[in-house]
Wavefront OBJ file of the C-alpha trace (Angstrom):
o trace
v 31.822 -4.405 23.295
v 28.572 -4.521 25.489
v 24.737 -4.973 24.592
v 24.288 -1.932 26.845
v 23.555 1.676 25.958
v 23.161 3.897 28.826
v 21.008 6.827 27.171
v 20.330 8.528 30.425
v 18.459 7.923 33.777
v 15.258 6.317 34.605
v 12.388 9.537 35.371
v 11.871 9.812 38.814
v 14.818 7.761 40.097
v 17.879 9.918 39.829
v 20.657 7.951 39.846
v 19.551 5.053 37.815
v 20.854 4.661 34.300
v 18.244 4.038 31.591
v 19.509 1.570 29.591
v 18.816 0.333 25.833
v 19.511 -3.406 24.734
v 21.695 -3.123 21.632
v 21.209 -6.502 20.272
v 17.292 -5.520 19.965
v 18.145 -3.031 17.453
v 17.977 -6.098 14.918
v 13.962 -5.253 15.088
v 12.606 -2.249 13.286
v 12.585 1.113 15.668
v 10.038 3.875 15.259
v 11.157 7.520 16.789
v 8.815 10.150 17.301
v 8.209 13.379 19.102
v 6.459 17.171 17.683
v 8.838 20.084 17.011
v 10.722 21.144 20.370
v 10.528 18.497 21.886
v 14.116 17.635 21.891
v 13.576 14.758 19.236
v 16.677 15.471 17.044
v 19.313 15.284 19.703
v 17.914 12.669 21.966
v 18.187 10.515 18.862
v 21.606 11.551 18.621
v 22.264 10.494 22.005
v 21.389 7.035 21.013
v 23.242 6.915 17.731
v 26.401 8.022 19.557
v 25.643 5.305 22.121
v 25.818 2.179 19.086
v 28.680 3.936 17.801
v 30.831 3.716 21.317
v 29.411 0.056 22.559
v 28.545 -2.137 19.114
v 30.398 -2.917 16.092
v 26.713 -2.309 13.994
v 27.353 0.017 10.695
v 24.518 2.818 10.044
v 23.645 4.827 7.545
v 22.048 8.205 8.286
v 19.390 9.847 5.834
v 19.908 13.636 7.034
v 17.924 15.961 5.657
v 18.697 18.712 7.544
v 22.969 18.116 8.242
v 21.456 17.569 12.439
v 24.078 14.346 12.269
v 27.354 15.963 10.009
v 29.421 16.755 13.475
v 28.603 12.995 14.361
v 32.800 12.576 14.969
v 33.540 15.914 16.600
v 33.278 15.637 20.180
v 32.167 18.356 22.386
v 34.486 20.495 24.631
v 32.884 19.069 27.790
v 33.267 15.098 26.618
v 34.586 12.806 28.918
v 37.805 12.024 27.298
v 37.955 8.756 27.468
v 34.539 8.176 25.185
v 35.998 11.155 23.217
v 38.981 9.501 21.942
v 36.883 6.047 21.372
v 34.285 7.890 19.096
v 37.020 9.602 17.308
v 38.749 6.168 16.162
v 35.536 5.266 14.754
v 35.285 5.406 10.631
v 32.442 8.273 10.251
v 32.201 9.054 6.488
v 30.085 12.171 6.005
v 28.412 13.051 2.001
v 27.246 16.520 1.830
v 24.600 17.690 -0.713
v 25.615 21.515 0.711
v 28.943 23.589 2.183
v 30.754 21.659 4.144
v 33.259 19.434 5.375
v 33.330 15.820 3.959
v 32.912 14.578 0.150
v 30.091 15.515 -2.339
v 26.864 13.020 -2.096
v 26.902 11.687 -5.415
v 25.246 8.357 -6.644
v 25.421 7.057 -10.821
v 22.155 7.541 -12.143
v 23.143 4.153 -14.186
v 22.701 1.885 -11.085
v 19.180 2.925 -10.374
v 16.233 0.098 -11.411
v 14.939 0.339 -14.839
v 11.366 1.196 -12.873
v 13.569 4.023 -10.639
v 14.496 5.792 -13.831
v 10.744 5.603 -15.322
v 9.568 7.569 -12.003
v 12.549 9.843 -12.547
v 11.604 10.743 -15.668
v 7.801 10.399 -15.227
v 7.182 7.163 -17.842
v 4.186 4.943 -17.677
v 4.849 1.772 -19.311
v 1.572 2.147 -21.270
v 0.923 5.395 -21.949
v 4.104 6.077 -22.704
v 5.074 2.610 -24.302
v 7.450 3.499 -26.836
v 10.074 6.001 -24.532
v 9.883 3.210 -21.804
v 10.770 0.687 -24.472
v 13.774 2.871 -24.966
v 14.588 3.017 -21.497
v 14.684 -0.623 -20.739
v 16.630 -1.606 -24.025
v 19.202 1.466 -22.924
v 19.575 -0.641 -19.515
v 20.521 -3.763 -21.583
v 23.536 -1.279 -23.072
v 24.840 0.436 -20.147
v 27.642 1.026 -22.063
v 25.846 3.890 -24.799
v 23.790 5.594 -21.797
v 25.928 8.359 -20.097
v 24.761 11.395 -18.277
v 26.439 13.524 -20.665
v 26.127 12.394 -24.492
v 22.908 10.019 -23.862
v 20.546 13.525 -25.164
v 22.578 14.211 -28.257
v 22.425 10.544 -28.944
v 19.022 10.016 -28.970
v 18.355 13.306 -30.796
v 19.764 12.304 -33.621
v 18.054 8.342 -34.064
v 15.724 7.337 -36.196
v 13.686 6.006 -33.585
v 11.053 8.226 -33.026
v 10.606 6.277 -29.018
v 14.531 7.714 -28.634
v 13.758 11.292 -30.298
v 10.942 11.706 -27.804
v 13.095 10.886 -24.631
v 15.642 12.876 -25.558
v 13.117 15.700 -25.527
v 11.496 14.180 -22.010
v 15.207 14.219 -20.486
v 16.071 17.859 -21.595
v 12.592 19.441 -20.433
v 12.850 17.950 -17.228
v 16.441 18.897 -16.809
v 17.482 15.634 -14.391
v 20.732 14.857 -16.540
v 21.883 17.987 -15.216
v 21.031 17.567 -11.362
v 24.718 18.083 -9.498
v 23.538 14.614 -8.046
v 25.227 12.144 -10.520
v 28.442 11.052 -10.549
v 29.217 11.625 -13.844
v 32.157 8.257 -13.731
v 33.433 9.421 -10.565
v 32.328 7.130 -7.243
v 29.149 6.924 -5.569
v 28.242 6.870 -1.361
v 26.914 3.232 -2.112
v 30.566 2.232 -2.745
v 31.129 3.587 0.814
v 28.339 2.090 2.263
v 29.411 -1.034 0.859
v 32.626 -1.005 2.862
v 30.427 -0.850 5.712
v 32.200 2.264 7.604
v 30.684 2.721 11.363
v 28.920 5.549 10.162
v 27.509 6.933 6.103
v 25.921 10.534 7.394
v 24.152 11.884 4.116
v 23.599 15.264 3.939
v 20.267 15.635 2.334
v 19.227 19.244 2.287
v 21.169 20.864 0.321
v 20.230 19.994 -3.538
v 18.948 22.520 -5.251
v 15.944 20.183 -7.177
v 13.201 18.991 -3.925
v 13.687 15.556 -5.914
v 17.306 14.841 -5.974
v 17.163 13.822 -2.043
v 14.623 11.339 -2.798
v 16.442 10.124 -5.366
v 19.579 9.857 -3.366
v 17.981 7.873 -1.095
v 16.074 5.324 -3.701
v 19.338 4.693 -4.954
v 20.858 3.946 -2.079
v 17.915 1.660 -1.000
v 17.571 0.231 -3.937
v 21.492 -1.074 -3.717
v 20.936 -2.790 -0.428
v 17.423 -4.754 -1.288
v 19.306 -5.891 -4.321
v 22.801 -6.622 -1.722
v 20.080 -8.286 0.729
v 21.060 -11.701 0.015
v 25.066 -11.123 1.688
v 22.886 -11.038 4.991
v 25.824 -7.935 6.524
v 24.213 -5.861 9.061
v 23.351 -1.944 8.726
v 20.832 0.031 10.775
v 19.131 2.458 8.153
v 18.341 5.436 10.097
v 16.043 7.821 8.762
v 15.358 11.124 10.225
v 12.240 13.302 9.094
v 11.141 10.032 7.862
v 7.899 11.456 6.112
v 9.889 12.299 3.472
v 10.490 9.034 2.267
v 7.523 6.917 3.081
v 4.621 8.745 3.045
v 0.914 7.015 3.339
v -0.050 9.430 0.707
v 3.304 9.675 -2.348
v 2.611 12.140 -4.867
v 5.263 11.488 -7.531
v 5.955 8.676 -9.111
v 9.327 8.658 -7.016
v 7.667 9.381 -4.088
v 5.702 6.203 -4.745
v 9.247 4.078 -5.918
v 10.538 4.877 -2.336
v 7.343 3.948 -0.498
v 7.405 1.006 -1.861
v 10.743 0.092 -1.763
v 10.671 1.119 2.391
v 7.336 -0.756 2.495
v 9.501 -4.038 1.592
v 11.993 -3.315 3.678
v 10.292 -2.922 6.555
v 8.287 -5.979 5.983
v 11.128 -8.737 4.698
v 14.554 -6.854 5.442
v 15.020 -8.058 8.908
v 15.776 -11.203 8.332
v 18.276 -9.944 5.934
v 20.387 -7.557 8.370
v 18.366 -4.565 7.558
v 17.158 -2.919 10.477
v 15.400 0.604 10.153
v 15.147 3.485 12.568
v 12.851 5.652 11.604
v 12.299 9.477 13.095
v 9.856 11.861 12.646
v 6.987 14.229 14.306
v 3.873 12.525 13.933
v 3.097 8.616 13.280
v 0.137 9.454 10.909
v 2.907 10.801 8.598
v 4.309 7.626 8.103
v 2.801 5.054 5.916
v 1.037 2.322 7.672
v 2.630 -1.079 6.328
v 5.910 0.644 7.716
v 4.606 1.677 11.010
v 3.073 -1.625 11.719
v 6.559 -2.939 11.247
v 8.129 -1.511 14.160
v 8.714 -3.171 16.996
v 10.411 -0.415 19.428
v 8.751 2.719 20.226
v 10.790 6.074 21.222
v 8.421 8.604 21.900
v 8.801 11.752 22.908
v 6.354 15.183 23.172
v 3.345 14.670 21.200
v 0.030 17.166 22.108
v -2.126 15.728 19.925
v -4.895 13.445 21.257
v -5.295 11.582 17.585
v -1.639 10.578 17.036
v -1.508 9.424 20.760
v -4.690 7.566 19.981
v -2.732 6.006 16.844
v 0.400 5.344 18.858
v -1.542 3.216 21.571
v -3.041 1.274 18.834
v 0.101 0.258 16.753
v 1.909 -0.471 20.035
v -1.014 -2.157 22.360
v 1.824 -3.971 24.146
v 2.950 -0.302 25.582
v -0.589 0.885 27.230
v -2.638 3.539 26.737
v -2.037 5.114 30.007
v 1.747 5.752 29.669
v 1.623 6.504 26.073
v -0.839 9.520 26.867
v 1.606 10.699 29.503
v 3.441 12.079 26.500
v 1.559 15.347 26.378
v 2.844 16.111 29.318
v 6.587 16.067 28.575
v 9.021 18.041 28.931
v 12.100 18.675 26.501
v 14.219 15.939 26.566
v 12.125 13.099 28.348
v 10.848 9.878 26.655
v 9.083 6.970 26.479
v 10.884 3.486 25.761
v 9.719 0.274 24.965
v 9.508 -2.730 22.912
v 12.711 -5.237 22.736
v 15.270 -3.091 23.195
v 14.427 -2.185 26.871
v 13.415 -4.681 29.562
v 10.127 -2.968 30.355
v 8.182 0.265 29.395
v 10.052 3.091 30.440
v 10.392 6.859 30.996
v 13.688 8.522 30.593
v 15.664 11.687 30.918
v 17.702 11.341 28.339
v 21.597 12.240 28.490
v 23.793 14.503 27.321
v 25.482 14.302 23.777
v 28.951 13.729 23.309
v 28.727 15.441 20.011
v 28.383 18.400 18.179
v 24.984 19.157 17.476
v 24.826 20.562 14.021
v 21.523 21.705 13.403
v 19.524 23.068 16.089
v 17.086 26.328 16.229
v 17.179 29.537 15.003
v 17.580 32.696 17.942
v 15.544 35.359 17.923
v 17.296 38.362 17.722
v 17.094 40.508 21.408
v 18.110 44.172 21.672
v 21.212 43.636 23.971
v 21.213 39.931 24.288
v 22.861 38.866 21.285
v 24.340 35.350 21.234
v 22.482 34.223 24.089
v 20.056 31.903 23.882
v 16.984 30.863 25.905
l 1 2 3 4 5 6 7 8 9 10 11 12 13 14 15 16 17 18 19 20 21 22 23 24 25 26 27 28 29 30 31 32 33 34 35 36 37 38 39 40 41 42 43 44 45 46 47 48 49 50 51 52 53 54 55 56 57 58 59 60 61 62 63 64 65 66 67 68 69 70 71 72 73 74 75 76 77 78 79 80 81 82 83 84 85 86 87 88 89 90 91 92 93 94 95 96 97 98 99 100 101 102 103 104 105 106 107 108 109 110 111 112 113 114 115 116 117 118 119 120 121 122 123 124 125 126 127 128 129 130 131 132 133 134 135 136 137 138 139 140 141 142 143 144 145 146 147 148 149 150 151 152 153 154 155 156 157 158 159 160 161 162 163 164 165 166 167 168 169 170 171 172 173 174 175 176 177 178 179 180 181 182 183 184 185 186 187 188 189 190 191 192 193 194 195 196 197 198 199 200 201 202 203 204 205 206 207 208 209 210 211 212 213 214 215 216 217 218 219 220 221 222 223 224 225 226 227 228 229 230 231 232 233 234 235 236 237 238 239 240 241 242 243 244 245 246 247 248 249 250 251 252 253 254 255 256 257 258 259 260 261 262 263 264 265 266 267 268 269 270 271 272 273 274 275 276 277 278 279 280 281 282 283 284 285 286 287 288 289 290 291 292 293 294 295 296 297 298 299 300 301 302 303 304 305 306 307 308 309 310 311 312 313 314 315 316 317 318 319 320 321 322 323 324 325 326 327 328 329 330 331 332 333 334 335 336 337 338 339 340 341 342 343 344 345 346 347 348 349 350 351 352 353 354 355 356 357 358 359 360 361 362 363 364 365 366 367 368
């Protein structure tokens, strides 16, 4: 394997490759670039890049099934990486239709404090259910998915009669998310394949992707201590570490990516995170990173933002981002040798998501 990942050509040189270091990626990566601006399969282009030249596992928060087609090689692949890409283990969890398995995790693995936010507990205000809660933790054994309601319905403990009521009205038991004794993706991920892709978007509660992704989280601070590599990438990463949560497990994953990003490097956690503007992501996270991929951004304040959290770029080339066009970007930090601007490559994979057409009177199927 080599530490190089040729991602495209240097702007304004043709010719010369643009190349990433990818023993850098052991630093925390920040990706970001507005709608259109070719964000989603640049990254891609990079992704498919660790999977040819390292040996580095990943697991890939998708929330919108860009990254499912992640082994499926396009038409117009050179063969040669083709067939290398195709060896690798890529284990895709869907949430919708689909090939690859069902994204399932056991809601008996998340944290004591994970299930509170699930099911909206405050440890004062709502002393007694919570007491419940943590005392069902100590039984694992007498709290399944299915029965756990009944159970509790019946008790003589008022605490339990009251969270039985809490679990039915909110209706989280019954989320398609569980496992119900089958296995869960952090048994996968725990096997370290090349590649975990999980299929986010397709749950039918806005909370059981969150909650998919806390658990898995969750698994690997608590695993932190084996010290075995994995690059978390997170695409649309807003949706898990906002600067401003609004549910309590909003607020669970904030704070569990907040950790992360601050103590899991020396651990062999390494996060990539992707989304469309840096004031979307909260700022103990941001802070964190230590390579910048940037791509289209109009907006004066979030270029402002960018040049402050990475001084070490310069203001000048970080503003030069307004100017972009699709599929150009702005690298630096460790994992390049010095501030750069670069046409990125082609993909050697499927794209999966991608825009909608609008529909032209005579011109259907093509595309502009």
């Amino acid at each position: 394997m080599t530490a190089k990942l040729t991602i495209g050509t240097v702007a304004g040189e043709p010719g010369a490759d643009a190349v990433l270091d990818a023993r850098r990626f052991n630093r925390h990566t920040f990706w970001c670039g507005q709608s259109g601006s070719g964000k989603t399969y640049a990254l891609g282009v990079v992704l498919e890049q660790l999977l040819l030249e390292t040996d580095l596992p990943m697991v890939i928060f998708d929330p919108n099934a860009d990254y499912v087609r992640l082994s499926e090689p396009r038409v117009d692949a050179d063969p040669a990486d083709a067939s290398r890409l195709t060896d690798r283990d890529i284990r895709v969890f869907r949430s919708s239709a689909g090939v690859g398995q069902p994204l399932r995790v056991r809601y008996l693995d998340l944290s004591s404090s994970s299930k509170a936010a699930l099911l909206q507990l405050d440890p004062i205000a709502d002393a007694e259910e919570y007491n419940v809660l943590l005392r069902a933790d100590v039984r694992r054994d007498a709290f399944d998915e299915d029965t756990v309601v009944d159970r509790l319905r019946t008790s003589s403990d008022p605490g339990e009669v009251r969270l039985s009521y809490r679990m039915e009205n909110l209706e989280v038991l019954e989320w398609s998310l569980w496992s119900r004794g089958s296995g869960s993706v952090v048994d996968e991920i725990d096997r370290r394949p090349r590649a975990t892709v999980m299929d986010l978007g397709g749950f039918s509660h806005p909370s059981e992707s969150k909650v998919a992704a806390l658990a898995v989280l969750e698994h690997l601070w608590e695993r932190r201590e084996e010290r075995r590599p994995l690059l978390i990438v997170i695409d649309e990463a807003h949706n898990v570490c906002s600067p401003a949560p609004e549910t309590d497990v909003e607020r669970a994953l904030t704070r569990q990516l907040v950790q992360i990003a601050a103590e899991g490097r020396k651990f062999g956690l390494w996060l990539l995170l992707s989304t469309q503007r840096p004031g979307k992501i909260h700022p103990n996270v941001l802070s964190q990173c230590d390579n910048l991929g940037l791509m289209r951004i109009n907006s004066p304040r979030d270029l402002t933002e960018l040049a402050e959290v990475f001084g070490f770029v310069g203001d000048d080339l970080i503003q030069q981002a307004s100017g972009f066009p699709q599929g150009r970007a702005l690298f630096a930090g460790g994992f390049i040798s010095a501030p750069s601007v670069i046409e990125m490559g082609r993909r050697l994979t499927e794209e999966a998501g991608g825009d909608v057409m609008v529909p032209i009177s005579g011109m259907e199927g093509e595309q502009a």
